[in-house]
Backbone as numpy.savetxt, mean C-alpha at the origin, in Angstrom:
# Nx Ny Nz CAx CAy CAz Cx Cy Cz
5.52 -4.93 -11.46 5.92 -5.06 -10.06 4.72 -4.80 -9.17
4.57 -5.89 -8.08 3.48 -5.45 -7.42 3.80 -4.62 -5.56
2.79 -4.00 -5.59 3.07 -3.01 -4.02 1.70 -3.36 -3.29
2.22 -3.61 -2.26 1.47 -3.85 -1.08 1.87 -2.85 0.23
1.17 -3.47 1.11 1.18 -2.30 2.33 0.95 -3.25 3.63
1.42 -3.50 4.47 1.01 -3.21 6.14 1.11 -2.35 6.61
-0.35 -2.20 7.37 -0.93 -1.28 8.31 -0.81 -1.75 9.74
-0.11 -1.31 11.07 0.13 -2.47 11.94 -0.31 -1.12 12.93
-1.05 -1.77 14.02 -1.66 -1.11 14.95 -2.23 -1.53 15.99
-2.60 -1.61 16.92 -3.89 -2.52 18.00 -4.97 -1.45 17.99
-4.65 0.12 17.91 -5.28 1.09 17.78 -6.00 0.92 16.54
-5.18 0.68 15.40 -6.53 0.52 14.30 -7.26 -0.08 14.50
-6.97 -1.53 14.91 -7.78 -2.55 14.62 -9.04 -2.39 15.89
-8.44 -1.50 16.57 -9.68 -1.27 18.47 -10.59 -0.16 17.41
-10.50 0.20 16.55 -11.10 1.86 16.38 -10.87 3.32 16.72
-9.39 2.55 17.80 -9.39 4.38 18.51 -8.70 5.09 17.70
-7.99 4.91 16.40 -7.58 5.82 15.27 -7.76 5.37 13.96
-8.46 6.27 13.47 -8.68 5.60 11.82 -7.13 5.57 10.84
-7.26 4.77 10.14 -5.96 4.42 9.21 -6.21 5.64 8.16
-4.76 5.94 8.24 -4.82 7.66 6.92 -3.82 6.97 5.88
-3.12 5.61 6.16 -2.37 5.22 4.96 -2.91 5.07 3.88
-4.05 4.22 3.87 -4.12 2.79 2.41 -4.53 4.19 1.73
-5.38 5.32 1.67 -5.94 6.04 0.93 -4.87 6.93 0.44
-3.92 7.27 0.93 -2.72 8.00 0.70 -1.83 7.33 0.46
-1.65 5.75 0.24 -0.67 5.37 -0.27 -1.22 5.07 -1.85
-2.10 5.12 -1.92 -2.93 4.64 -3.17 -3.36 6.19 -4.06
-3.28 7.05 -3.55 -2.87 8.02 -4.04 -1.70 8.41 -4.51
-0.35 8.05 -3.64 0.68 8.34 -4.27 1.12 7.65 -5.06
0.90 6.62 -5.01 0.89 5.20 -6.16 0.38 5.73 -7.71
-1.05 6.46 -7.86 -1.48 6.51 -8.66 -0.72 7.76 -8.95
-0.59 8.65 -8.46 0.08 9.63 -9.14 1.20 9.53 -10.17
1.43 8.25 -9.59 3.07 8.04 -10.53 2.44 6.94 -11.59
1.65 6.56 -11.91 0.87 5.46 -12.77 1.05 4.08 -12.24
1.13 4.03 -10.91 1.24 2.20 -10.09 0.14 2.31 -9.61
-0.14 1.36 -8.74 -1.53 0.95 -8.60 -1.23 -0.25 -7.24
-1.90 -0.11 -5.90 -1.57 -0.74 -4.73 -2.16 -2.45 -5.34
-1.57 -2.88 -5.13 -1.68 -4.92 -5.14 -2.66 -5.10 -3.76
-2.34 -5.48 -2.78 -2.78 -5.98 -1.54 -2.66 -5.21 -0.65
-3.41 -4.83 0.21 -3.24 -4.84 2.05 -3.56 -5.35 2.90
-2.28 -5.32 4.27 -3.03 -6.15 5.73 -2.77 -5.14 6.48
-3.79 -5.42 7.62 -3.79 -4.90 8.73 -3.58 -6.11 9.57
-2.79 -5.50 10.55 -1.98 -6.10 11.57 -2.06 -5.50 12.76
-2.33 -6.43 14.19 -2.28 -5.77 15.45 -0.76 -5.89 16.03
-0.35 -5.89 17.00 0.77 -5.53 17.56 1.27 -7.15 17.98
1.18 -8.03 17.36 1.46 -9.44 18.09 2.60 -9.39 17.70
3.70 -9.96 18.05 4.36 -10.32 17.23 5.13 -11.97 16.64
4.55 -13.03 17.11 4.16 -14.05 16.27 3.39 -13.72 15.06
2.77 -12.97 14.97 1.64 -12.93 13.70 2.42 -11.79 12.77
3.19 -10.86 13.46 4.17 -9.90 12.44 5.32 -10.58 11.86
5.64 -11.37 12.78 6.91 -12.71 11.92 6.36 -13.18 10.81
5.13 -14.04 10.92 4.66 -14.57 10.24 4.11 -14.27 8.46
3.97 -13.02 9.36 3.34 -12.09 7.71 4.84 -11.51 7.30
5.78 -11.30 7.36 6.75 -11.06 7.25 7.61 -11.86 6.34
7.50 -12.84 6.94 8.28 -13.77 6.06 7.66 -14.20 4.95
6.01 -14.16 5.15 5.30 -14.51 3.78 5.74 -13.17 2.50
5.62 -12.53 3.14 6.00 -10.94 2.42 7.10 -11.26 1.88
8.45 -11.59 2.41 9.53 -11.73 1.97 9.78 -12.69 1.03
9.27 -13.28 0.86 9.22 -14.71 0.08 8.58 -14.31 -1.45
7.34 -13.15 -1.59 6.74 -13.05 -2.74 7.23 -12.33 -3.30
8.37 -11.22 -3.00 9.53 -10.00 -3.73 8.37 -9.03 -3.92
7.32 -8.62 -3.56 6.90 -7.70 -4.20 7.57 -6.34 -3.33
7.42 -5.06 -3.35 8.03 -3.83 -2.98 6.17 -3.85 -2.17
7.18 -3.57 -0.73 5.83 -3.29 0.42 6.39 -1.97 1.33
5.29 -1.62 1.56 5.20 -0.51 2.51 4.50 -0.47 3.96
5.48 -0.72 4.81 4.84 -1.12 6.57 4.41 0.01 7.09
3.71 0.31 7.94 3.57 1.71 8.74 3.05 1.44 10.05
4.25 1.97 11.38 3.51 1.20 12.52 4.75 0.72 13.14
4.95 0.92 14.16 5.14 -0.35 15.30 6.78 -0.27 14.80
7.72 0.83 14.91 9.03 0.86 14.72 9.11 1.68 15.75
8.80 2.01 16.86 9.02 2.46 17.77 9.96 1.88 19.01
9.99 2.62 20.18 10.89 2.03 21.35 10.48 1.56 22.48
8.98 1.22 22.28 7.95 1.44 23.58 7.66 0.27 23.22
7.09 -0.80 24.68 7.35 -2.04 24.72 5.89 -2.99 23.76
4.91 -2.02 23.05 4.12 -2.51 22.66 4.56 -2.44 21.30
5.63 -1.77 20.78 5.91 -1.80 19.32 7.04 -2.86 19.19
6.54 -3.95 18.24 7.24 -5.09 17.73 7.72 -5.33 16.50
7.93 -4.32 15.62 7.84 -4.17 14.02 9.54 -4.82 13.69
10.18 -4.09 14.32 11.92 -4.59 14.15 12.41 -5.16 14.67
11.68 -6.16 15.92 12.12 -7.41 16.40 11.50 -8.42 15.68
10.41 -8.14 15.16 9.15 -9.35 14.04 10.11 -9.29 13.10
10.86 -8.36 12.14 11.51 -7.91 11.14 13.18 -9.31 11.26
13.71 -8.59 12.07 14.44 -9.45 12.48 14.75 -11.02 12.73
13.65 -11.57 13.36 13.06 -12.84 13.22 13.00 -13.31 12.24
12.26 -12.57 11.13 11.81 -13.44 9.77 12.88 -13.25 9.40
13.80 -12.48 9.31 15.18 -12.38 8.49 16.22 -13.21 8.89
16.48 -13.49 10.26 17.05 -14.35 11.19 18.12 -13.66 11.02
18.26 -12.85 11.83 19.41 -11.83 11.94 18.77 -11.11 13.40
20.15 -10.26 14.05 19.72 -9.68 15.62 19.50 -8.27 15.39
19.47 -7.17 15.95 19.23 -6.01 16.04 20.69 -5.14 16.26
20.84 -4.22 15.46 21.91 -3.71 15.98 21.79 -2.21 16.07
22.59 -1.25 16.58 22.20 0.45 16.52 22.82 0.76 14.92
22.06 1.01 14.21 22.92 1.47 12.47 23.42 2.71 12.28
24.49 2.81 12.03 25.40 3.94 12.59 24.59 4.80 11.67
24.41 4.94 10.38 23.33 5.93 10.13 22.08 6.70 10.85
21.45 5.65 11.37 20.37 5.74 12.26 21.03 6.80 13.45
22.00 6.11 14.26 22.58 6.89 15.30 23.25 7.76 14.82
23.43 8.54 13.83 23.90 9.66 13.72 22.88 10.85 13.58
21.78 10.31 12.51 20.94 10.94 12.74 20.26 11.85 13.98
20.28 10.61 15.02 19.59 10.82 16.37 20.28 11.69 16.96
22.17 11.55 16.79 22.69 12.51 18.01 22.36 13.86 17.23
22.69 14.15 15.92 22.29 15.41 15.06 20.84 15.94 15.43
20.06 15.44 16.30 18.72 15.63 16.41 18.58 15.87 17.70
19.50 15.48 18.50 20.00 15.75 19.84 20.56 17.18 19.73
21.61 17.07 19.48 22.64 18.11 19.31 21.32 19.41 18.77
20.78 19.24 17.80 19.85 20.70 17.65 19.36 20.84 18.44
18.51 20.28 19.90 17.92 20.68 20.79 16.85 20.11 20.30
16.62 19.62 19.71 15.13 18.70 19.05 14.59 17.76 20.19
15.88 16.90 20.67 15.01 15.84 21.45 15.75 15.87 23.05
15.04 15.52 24.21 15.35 16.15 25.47 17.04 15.27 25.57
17.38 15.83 26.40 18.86 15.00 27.00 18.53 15.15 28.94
19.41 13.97 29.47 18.99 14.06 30.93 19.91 15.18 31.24
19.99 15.22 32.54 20.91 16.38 33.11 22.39 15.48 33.37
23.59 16.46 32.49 24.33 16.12 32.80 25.07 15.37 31.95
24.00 14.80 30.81 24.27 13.88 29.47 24.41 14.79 28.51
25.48 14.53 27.84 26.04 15.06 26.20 25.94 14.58 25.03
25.08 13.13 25.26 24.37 12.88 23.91 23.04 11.89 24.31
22.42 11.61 23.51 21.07 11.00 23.27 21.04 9.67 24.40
20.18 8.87 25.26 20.17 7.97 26.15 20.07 6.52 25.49
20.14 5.93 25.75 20.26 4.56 25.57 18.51 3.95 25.10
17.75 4.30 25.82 16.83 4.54 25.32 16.25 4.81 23.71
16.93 6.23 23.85 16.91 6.98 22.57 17.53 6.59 21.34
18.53 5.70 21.84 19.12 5.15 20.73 18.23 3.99 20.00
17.67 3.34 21.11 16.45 2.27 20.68 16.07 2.40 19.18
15.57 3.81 19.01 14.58 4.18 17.86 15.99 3.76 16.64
16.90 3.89 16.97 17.85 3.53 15.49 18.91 2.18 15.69
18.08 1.80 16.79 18.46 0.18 16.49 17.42 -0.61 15.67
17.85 -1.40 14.60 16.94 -1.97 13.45 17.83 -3.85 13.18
17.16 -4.54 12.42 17.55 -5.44 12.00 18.90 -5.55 10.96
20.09 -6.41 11.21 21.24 -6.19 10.96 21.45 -6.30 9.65
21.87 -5.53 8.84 21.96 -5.54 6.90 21.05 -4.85 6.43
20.09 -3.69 7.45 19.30 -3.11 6.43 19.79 -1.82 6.29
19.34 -0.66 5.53 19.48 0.57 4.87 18.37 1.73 5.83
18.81 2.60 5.99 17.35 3.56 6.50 16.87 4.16 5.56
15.54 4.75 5.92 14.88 5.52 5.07 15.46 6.82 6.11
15.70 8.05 4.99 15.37 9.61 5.86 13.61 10.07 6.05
13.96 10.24 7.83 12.79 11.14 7.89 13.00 12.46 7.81
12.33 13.39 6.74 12.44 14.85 6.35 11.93 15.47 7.52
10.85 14.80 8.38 9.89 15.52 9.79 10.87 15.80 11.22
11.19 14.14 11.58 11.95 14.31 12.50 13.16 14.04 13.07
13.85 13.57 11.46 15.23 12.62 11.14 14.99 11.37 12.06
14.01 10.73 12.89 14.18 9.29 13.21 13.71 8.63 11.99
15.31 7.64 11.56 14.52 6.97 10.62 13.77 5.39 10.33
13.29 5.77 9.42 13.06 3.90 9.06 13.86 3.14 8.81
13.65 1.91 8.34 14.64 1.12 7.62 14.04 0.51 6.32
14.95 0.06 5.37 14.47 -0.48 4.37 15.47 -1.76 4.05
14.38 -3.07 4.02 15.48 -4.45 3.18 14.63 -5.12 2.38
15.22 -5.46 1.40 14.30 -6.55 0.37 13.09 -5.73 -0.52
13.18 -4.68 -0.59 12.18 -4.15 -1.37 11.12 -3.82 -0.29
11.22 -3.76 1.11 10.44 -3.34 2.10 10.82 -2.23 3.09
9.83 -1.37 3.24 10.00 -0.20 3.47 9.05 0.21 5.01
9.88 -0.34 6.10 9.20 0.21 7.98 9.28 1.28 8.04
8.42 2.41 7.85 8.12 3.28 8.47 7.04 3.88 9.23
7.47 5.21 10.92 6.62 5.44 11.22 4.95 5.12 10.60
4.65 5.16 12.33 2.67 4.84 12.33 2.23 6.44 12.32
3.09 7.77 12.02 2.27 9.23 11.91 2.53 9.06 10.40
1.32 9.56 9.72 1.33 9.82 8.69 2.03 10.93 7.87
1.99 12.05 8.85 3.42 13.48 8.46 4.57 13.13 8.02
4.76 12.13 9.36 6.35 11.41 8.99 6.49 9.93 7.84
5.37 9.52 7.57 6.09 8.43 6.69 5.40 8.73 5.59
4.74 9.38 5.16 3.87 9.78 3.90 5.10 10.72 2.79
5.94 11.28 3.50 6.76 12.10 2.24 7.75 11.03 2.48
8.19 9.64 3.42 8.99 8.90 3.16 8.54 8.02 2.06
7.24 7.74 2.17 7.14 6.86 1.07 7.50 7.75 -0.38
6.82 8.54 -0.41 7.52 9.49 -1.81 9.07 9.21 -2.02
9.89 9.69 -1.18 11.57 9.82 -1.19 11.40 8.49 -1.82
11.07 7.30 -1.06 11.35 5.78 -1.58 11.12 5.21 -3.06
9.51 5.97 -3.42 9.31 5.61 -4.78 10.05 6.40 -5.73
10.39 6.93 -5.53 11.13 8.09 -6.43 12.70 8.16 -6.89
12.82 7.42 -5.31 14.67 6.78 -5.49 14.76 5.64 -6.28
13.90 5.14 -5.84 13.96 2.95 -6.28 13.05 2.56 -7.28
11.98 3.43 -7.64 11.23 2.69 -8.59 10.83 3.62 -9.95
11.39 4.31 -9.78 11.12 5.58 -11.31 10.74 5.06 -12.05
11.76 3.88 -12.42 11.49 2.78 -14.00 10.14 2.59 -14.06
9.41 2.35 -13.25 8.17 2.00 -13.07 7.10 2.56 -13.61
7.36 3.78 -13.35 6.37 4.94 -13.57 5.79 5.10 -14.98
4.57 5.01 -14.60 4.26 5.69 -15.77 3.19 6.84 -15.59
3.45 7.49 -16.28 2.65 9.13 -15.88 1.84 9.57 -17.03
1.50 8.46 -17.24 -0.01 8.59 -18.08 -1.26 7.91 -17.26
-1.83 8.19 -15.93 -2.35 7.29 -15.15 -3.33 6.61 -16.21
-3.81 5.00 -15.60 -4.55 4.78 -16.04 -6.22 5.22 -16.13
-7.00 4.67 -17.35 -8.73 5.37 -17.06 -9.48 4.12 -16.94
-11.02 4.39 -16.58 -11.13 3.11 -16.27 -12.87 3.61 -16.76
-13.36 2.77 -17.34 -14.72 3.36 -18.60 -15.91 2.14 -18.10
-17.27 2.44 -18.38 -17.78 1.45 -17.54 -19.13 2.05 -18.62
-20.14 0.54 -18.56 -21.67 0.63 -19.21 -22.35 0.48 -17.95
-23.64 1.00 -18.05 -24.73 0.45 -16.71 -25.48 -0.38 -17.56
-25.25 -1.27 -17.46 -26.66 -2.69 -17.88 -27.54 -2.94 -17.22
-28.85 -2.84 -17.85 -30.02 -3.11 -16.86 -30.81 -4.06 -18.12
-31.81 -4.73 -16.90 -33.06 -5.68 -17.96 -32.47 -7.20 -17.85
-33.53 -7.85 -18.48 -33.49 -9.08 -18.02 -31.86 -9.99 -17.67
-31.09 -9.63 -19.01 -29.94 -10.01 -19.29 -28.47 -9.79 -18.53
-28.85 -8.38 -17.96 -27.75 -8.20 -16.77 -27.49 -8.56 -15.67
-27.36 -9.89 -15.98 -26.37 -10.61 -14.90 -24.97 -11.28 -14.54
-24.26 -10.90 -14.31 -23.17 -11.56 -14.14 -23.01 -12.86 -14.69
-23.82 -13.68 -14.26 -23.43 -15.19 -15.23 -24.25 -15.29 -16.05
-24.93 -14.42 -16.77 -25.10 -14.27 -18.08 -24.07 -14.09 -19.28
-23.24 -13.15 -18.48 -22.05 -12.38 -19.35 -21.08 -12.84 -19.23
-20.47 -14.13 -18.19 -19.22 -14.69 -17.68 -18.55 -14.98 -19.15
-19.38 -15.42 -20.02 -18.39 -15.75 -21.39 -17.55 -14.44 -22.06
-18.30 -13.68 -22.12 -18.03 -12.31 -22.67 -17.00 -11.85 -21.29
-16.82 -11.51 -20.40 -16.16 -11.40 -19.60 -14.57 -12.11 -19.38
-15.57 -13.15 -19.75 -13.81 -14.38 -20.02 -12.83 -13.95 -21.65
-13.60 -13.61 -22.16 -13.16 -13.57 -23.61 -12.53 -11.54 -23.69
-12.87 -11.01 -23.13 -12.41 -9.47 -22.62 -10.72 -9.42 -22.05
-10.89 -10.42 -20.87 -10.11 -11.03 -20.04 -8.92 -11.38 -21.18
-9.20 -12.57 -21.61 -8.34 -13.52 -22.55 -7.48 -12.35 -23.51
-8.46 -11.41 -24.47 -8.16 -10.74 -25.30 -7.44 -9.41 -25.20
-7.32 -8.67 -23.88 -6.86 -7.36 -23.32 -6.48 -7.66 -22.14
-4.86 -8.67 -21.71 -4.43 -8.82 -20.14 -3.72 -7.98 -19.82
-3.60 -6.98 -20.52 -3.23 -6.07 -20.09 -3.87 -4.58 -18.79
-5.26 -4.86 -19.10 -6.53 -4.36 -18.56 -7.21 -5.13 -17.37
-7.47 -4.22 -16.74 -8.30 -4.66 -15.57 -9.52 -5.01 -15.57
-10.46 -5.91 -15.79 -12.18 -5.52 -16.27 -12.70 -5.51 -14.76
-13.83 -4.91 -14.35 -14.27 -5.07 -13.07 -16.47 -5.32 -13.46
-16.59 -6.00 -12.62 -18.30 -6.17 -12.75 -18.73 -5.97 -11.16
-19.43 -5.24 -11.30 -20.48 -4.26 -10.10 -21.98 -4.04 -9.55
-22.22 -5.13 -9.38 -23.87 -5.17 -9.45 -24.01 -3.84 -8.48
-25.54 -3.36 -8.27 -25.93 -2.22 -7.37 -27.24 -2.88 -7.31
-27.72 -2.69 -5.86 -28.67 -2.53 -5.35 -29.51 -1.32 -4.98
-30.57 -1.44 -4.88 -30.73 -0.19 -4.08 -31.61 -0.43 -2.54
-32.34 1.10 -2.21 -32.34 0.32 -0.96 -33.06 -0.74 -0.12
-34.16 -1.10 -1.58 -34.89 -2.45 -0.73 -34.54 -3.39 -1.28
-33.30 -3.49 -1.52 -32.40 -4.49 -2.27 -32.93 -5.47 -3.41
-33.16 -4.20 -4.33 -33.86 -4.64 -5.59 -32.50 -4.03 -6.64
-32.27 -5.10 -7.68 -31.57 -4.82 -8.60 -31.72 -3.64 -9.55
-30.29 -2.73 -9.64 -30.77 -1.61 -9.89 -29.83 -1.63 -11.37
-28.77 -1.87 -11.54 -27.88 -2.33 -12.41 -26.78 -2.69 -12.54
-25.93 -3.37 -13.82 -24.87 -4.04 -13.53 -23.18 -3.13 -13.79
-22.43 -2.69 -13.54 -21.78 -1.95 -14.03 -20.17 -2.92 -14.57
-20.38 -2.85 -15.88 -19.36 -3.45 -16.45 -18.14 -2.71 -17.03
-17.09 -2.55 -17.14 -16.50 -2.07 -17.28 -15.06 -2.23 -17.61
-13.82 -1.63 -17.79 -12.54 -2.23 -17.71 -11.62 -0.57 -17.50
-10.09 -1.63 -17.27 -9.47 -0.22 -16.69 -8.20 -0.03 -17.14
-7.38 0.98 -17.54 -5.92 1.04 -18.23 -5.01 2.05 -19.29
-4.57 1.06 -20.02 -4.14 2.25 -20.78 -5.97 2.46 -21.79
-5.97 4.03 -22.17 -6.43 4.72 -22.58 -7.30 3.76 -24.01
-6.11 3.70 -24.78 -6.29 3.26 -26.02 -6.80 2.04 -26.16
-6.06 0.65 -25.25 -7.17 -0.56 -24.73 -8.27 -0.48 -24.62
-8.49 0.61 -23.31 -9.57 0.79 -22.52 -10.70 0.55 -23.59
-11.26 1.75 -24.75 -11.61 2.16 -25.90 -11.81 0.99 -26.71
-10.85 0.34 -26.97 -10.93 -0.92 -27.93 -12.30 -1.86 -27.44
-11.35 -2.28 -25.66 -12.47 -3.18 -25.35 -13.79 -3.14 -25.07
-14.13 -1.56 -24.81 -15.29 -1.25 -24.03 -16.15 -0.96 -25.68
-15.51 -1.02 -26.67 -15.88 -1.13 -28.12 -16.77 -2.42 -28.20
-15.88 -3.26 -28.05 -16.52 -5.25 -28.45 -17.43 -5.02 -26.63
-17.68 -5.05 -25.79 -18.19 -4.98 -24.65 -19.25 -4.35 -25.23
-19.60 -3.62 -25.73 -21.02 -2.50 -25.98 -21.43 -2.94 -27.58
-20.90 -3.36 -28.27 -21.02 -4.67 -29.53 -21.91 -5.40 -29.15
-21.16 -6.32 -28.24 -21.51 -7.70 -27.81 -22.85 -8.04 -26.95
-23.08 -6.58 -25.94 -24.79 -6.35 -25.20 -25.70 -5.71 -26.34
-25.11 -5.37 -27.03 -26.14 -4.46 -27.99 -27.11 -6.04 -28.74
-25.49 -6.66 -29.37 -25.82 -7.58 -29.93 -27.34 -8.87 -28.95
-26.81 -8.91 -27.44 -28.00 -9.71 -27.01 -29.17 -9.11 -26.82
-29.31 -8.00 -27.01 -30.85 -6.76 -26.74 -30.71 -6.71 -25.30
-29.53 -6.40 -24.51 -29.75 -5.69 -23.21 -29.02 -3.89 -23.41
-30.15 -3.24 -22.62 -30.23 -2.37 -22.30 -28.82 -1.32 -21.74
-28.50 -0.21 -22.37 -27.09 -0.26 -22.16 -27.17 1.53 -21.82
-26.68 2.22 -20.49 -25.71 3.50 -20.56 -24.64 4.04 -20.39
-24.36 4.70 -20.97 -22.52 5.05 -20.63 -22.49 5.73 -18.99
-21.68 4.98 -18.16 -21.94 5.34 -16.69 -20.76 7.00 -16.90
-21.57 7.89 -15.58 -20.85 9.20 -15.70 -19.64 9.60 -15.44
């Protein structure tokens, strides 16, 4: 199963806040033995959030949005949502229960004179019609979740232990909690080049698809070739096999070979 992510912001994409997801979603990913597929970053349009939306929806993979589920007129995440789904917005009585319970504690202001949450306020738990919420543990406003996709808050406090709750409810099967390792040679000398080795590379590929192989040239800083880093990534016992015939196979052409640290 593959996991992806939108990152949706005008703030990211301006610089005025750095993104704390992709590194923390790719952390929690790995913790459980998954591994992130793709990411986009996205500004606040929302022609262009439809758009990616529906492409999203179309490939089934399990994605994770963060961003732009808000009530303020620059956040477009659950009207874009909506669109691609072709369905309207409605208040989800989950959602609004949440909110008045969040009311009712004194959590969130009330006007004078009002005995439950404003119309306004309800905004935040109006979502696209047929979906599910996520719980927020921070501030009970929640997300929503449809199709294996998961809108939540742009603070990282609040949607970082949602994404946990989510993987943990829906994808256990998944897990595997032997993370993968990932083993690598430094090749240097005449022979280390990338399309030197494309055969051997193809034939790694062919023979272990289960494994990731990755190739890494390095420079240094007067951009003189410094070496090639070949390598592959996975289960344990693969890993070992291939990086076996991989260190065979350079030995065998007389290039120069160290086990990277």
């Amino acid at each position: 199963m593959n996991f992806g992510a939108f990152i949706i912001g005008d703030e990211i994409l301006s610089g005025k806040r750095s993104d704390k997801h992709f590194a923390r979603l790719t952390e929690l990913l790995g913790a459980r033995g998954l591994r992130l597929s793709w990411v986009e970053y996205l500004g606040d349009e929302r022609p262009r959030l439809v758009d990616a939306f529906r492409r999203s929806f179309a490939r089934g993979d399990v994605v994770f949005s963060f961003g732009g589920i808000g009530n303020t007129p620059d956040d477009h995440t659950r009207q874009a949502v909506a669109e691609a789904l072709g369905v309207d917005l409605v208040l989800h009585p989950d959602a609004e229960r949440e909110i008045r319970a969040r009311v009712a504690a004194g959590k969130m202001p009330v006007a004078a004179g009002a005995d439950g949450p404003s119309p306004q306020q309800l905004l935040l738990g109006s979502f696209p019609r047929g979906v599910d919420i996520v719980p927020n543990p921070f501030n009970r406003i929640p997300g929503f979740r449809v199709r294996e996709h998961h809108f939540l808050p742009g603070f990282p406090q609040m949607s970082h232990p949602m994404v946990e709750w989510a993987l943990d409810t829906f994808y256990s099967a998944y897990f595997n909690r032997q993370p993968p390792v990932d083993r690598a040679l430094l090749l240097t000398g005449p022979g280390a080049y990338e399309s030197a080795l494309l055969d051997l590379m193809e034939r790694i590929v062919a023979d272990y698809p289960a494994l990731r192989l990755f190739s890494l040239p390095s420079l240094d800083a007067n951009g003189q070739r410094r070496h090639l880093e070949l390598g592959v990534e996975g289960d344990p016992e693969l890993v070992d096999a291939a990086l076996a015939e991989i260190r065979a196979e350079i030995e065998r052409r007389g290039i120069t070979w160290t086990p990277r640290p």
